[in-house]
C-alpha positions as CSV (number, residue, x, y, z in Angstrom):
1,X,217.2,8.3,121.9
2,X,215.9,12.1,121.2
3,X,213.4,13.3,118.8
4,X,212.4,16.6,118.1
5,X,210.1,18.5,116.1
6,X,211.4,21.7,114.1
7,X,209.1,24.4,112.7
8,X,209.1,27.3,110.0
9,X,206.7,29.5,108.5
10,X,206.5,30.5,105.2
11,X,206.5,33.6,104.8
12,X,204.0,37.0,102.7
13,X,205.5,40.1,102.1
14,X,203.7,42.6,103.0
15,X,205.6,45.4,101.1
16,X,208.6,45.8,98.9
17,X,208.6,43.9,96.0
18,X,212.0,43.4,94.6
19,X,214.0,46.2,96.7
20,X,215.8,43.3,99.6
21,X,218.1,43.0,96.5
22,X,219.1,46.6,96.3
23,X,219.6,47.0,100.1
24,X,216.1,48.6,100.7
25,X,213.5,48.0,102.8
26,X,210.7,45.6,103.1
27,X,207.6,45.1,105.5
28,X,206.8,41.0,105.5
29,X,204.9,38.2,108.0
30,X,205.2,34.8,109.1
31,X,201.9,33.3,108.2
32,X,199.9,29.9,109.3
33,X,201.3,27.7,107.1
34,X,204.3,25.6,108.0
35,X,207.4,23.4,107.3
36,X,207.9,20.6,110.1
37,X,210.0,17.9,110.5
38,X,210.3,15.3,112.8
39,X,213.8,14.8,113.6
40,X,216.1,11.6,115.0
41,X,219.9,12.0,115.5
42,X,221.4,9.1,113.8
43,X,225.0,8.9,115.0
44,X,226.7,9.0,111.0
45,X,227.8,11.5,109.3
46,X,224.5,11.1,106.8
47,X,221.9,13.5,107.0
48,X,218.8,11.9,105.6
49,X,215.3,13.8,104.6
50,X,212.1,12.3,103.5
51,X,209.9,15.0,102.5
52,X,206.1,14.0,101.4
53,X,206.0,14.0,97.8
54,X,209.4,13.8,97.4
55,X,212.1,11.2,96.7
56,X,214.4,11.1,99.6
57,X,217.8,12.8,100.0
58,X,221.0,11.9,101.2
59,X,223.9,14.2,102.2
60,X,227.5,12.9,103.5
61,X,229.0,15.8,105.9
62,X,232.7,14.7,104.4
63,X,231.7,16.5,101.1
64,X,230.0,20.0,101.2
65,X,231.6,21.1,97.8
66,X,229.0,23.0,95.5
67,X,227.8,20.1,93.0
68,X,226.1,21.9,89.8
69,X,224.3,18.8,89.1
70,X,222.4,20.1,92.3
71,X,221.7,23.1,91.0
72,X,217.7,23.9,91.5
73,X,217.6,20.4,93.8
74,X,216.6,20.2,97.8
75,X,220.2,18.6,98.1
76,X,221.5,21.7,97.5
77,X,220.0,23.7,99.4
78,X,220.9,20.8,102.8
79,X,224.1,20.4,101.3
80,X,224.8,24.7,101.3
81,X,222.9,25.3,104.6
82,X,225.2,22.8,106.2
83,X,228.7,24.1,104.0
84,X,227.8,27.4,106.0
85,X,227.5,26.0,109.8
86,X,230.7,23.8,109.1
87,X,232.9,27.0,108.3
88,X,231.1,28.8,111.3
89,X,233.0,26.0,113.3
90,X,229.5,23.4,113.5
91,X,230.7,19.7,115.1
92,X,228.1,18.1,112.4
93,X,226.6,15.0,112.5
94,X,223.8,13.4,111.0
95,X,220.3,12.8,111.4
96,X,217.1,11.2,110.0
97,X,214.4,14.1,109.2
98,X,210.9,13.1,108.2
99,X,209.2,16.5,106.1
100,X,205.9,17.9,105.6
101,X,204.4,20.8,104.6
102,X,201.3,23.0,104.8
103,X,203.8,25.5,102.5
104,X,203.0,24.6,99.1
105,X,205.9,24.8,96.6
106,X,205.3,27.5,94.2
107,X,202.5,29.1,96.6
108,X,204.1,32.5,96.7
109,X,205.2,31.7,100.3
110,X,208.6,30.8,99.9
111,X,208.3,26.7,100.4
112,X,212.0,26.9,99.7
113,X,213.0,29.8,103.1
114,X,211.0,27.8,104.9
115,X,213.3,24.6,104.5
116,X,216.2,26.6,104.9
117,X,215.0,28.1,108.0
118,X,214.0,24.3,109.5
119,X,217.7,23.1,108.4
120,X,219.6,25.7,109.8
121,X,217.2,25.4,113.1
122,X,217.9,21.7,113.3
123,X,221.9,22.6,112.9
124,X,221.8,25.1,115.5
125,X,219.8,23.1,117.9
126,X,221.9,19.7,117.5
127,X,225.5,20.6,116.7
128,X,226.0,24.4,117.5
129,X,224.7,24.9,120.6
130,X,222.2,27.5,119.7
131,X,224.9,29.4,118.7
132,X,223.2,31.7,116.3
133,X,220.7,34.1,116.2
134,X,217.4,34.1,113.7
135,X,218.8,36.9,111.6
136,X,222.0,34.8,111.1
137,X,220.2,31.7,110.1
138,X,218.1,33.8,107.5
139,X,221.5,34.7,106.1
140,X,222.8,31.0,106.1
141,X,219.5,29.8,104.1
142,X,219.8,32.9,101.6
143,X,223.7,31.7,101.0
144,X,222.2,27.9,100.7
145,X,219.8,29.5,97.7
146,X,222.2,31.7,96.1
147,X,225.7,29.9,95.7
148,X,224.3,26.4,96.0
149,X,220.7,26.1,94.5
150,X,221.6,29.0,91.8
151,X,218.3,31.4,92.8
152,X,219.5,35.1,93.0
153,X,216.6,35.5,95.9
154,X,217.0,38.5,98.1
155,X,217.2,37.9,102.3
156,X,213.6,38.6,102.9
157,X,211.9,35.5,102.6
158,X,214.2,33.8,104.8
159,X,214.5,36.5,107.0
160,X,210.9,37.0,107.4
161,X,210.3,33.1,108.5
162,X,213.1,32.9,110.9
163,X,212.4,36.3,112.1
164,X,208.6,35.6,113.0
165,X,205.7,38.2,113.2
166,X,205.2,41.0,111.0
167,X,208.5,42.4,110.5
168,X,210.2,46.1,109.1
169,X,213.4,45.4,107.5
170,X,215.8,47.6,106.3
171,X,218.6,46.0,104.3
172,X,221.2,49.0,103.7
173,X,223.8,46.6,105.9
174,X,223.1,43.4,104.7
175,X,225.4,41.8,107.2
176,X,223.6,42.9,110.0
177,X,220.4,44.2,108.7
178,X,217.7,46.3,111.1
179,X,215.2,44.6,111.5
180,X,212.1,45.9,113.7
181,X,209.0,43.8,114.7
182,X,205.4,45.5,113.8
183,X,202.7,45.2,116.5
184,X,199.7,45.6,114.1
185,X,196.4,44.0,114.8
186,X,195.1,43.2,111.2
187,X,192.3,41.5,112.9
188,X,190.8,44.9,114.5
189,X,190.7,46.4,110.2
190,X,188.0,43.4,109.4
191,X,189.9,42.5,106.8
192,X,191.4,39.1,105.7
193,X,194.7,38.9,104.3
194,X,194.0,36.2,101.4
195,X,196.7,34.8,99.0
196,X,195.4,33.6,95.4
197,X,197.2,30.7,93.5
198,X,196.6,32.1,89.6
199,X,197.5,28.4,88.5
200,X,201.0,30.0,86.4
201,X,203.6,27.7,86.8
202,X,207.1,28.8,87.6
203,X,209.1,26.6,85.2
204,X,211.6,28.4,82.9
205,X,210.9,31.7,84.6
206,X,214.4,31.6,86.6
207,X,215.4,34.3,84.0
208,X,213.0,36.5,84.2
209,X,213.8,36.9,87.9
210,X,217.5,36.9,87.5
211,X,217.0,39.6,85.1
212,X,215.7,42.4,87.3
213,X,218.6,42.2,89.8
214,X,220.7,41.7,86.4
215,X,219.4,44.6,85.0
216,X,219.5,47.3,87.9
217,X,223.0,45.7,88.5
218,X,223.4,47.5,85.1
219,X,222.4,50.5,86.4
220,X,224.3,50.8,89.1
221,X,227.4,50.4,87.4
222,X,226.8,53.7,85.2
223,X,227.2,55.5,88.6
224,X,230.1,53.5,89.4
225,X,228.2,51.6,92.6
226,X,226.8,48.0,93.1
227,X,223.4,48.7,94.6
228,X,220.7,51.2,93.9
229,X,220.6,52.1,97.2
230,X,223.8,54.1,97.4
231,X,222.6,55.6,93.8
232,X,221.8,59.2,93.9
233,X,218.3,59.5,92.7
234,X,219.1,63.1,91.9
235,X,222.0,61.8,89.3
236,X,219.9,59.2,88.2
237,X,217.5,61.8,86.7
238,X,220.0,64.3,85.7
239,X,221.9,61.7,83.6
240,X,218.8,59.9,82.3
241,X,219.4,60.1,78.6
242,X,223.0,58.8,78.8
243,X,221.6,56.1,81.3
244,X,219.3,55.0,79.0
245,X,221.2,54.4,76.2
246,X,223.6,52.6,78.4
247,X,221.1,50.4,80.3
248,X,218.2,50.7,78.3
249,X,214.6,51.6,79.2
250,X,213.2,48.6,81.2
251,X,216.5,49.0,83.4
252,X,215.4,52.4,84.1
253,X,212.0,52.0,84.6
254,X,212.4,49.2,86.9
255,X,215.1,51.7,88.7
256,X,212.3,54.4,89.5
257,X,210.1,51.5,91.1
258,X,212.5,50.4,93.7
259,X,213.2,54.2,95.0
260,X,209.6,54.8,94.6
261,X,209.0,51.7,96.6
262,X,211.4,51.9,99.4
263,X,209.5,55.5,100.0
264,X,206.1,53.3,100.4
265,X,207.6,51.1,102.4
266,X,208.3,53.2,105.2
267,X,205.3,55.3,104.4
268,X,202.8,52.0,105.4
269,X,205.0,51.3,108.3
270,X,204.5,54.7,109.5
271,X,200.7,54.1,109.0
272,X,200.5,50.9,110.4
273,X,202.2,52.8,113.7
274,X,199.5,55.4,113.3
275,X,196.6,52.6,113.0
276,X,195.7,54.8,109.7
277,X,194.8,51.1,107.7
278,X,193.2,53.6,104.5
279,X,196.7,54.7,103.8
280,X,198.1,51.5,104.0
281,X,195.6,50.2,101.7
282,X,196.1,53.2,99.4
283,X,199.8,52.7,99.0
284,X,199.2,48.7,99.0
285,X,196.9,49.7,95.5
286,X,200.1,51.8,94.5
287,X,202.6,49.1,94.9
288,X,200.4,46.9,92.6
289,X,200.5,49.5,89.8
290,X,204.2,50.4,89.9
291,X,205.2,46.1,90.1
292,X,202.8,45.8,86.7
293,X,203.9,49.2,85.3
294,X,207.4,50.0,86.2
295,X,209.1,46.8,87.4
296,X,206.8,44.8,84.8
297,X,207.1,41.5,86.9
298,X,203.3,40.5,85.7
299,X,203.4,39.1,82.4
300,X,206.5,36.7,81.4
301,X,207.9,38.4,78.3
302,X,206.0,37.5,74.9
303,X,203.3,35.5,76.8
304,X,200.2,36.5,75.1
305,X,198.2,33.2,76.0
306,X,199.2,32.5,79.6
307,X,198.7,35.9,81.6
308,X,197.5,34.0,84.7
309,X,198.5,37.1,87.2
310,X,197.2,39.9,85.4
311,X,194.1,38.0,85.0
312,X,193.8,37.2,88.6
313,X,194.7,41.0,89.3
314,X,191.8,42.0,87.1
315,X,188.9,40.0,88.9
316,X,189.8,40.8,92.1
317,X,190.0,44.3,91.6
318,X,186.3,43.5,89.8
319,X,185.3,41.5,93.2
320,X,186.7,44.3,95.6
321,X,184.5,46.8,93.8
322,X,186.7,49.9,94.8
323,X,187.3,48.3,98.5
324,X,190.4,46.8,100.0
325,X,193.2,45.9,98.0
326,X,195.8,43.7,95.7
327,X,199.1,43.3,94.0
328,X,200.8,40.8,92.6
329,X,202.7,39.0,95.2
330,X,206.6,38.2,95.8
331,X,208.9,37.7,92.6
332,X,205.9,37.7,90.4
333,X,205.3,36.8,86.6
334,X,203.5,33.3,88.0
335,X,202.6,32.0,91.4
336,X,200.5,34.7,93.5
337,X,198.7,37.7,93.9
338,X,198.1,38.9,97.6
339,X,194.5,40.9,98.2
340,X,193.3,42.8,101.5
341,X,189.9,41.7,101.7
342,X,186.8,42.9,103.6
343,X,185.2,40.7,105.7
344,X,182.0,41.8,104.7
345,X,182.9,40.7,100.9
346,X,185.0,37.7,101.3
347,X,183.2,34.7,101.1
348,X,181.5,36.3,97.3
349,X,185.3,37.2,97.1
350,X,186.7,33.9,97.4
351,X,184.1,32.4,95.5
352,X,184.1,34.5,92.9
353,X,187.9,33.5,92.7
354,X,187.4,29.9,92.7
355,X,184.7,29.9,90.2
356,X,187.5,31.2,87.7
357,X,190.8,29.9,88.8
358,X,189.5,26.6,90.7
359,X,188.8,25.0,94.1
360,X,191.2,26.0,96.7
361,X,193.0,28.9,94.9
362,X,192.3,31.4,97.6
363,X,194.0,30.8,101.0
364,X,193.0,33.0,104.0
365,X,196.0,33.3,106.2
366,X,196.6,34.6,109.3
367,X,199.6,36.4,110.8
368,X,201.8,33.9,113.3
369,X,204.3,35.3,116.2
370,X,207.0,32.7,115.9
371,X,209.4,31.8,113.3
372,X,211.9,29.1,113.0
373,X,212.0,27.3,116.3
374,X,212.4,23.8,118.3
375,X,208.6,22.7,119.1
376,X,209.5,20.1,121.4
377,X,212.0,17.5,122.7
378,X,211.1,13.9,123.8
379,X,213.2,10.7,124.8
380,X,212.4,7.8,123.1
């Protein structure tokens, strides 16, 4: 009998908050931490997964339906990943998966891509043939979130963890999006890419997410199109004061980010190419400000107690001292801020963190090459 072991990243974004969604453009990484699972074809039509932590789940391949009692569950997710192989033409069977992760849920990292990528890696490897590409898979696990979990996520995170490496992505097809590896050493800036858990918990925030895409949605259908990115930015202003009474002024202001940050985007890729690190820094600080002030995915709305990301925001900035960088990191209002950190300041940095937020809040990642993939094959 074969076993394998599957891997996938989780994933940081490295740019482009909130624009995958509106067909724009994002910079991201797979980073050092991991999803693996330890797999054993079982013969049934059961696939079984016992992640650490977790109660095990049990999917039968003779019902892929959508369940809504699933919604927001890991069995969803299985049960949608696998729904899209089997209508790609996937011979499924079963298998026994035992799960664990260096990923933590709610770290910012996209726990969630990462189990997506691993599934649709272990359905490609047993039952397809290798049949599909990483960019495919990506797309399989965001279909798995969207129509069977009930998250409204864009394609980066899973595109960034099967994809591997420090990635350019540029969504305006997202059926076959363009997607462009970054050969960056971040090690030659001495500085350490950090990610800081604030301690805000994610629970009843799935609103405030769905509301951005919700609300530039609204938008979009002033001018008569579906995404931002086929907007003229050029109307947009001209017709501002009918578009605000139509969509209101969050709607717009959270507009003028996403242009504004699709520009940046390829600005810091441009840098990156040009080894000019200041800029990217620069426009890193500039992200930060326009995701607080324009797409206002800090502080959950009416929160005046529990501001555990702005906070975070404001002693880093205090600890960088006018050096490096951060912004709050990937759908925001809880989880994570991301910070560009000296070398030279970052073990006061990361203490300095800790002393406020607690023991292991900071993580200092690293930047990995691979993304989803097959780690080995052995007969038992």
């Amino acid at each position: 009998m074969k076993q394998y072991v599957f891997s996938a990243p989780g994933r940081t974004e490295i740019s482009g908050n909130h624009t995958d969604h509106q067909h724009g453009c994002v910079l991201a990484a797979s980073v050092n931490l991991k999803t693996t699972a330890l797999v054993t074809p079982n013969g049934t039509g059961i696939i079984r997964v016992i992640s650490e932590g977790y109660e095990p789940v049990e999917i039968n391949l003779s019902d892929l339906s959508i369940r809504p009692e699933e919604t927001n569950t890991t069995a969803a997710l299985i049960r949608g990943v696998a729904a899209a192989f089997s209508r790609r033409g996937a011979k499924l069977g079963g298998f026994d998966a035992k799960v664990s992760s260096t990923v933590l849920p709610g770290s910012g990292l996209s726990s969630s891509a990462a189990f997506e990528v691993l599934i649709g890696n272990i359905l490609n490897t047993l039952f397809f043939e290798g049949g599909l590409d990483a960019v495919e898979i990506a797309k399989i696990g965001q279909y798995a979130e969207n129509v069977y979990f009930g998250k409204p996520c864009g394609l980066m995170d899973q595109m960034a963890s099967s994809v591997g490496g420090m990635v350019f992505i540029d969504f305006a097809d997202p059926e076959n999006p363009r997607v462009e590896k970054i050969n960056f050493d971040f090690s030659a800036t001495r500085h350490a890419l950090c990610i800081i858990d604030t301690g805000a918990d994610h629970a009843d925030l799935t609103d405030e997410y769905a509301a951005i895409p919700r609300e530039l949605k609204t938008v979009c259908s002033f001018f008569g199109r579906e995404f931002l990115r086929d907007v003229s930015e050029d109307d947009f202003w001209n017709r501002l004061p009918d578009l605000r009474a139509a969509a209101g002024d969050r709607a717009v202001l959270r507009a003028i980010h996403v242009w504004n940050e699709n520009r940046r985007v390829l600005t810091q890729k441009q840098a990156l190419a040009d080894g000019d690190f200041d800029t990217f820094l620069r426009l890193v600080r500039e992200s930060g400000e326009s995701s607080w002030r324009l797409l206002q995915n800090v502080i959950p709305k009416a929160q005046t107690k529990h501001q555990e990301v702005a906070l975070a925001l404001a002693l880093a900035e205090k600890l960088l001292k006018g050096e490096g960088a951060c912004r709050v990191h990937g759908g925001g209002f809880a989880g994570t801020i991301q910070a560009f950190v000296p070398m030279d300041r970052l073990d006061a940095f990361k203490t300095g963190m800790e002393a406020v937020l607690g023991a292991g809040k900071c993580h200092v990642l690293s930047i990995v090459p691979n993304g989803g993939m097959l780690e080995s094959e052995t007969e038992e």
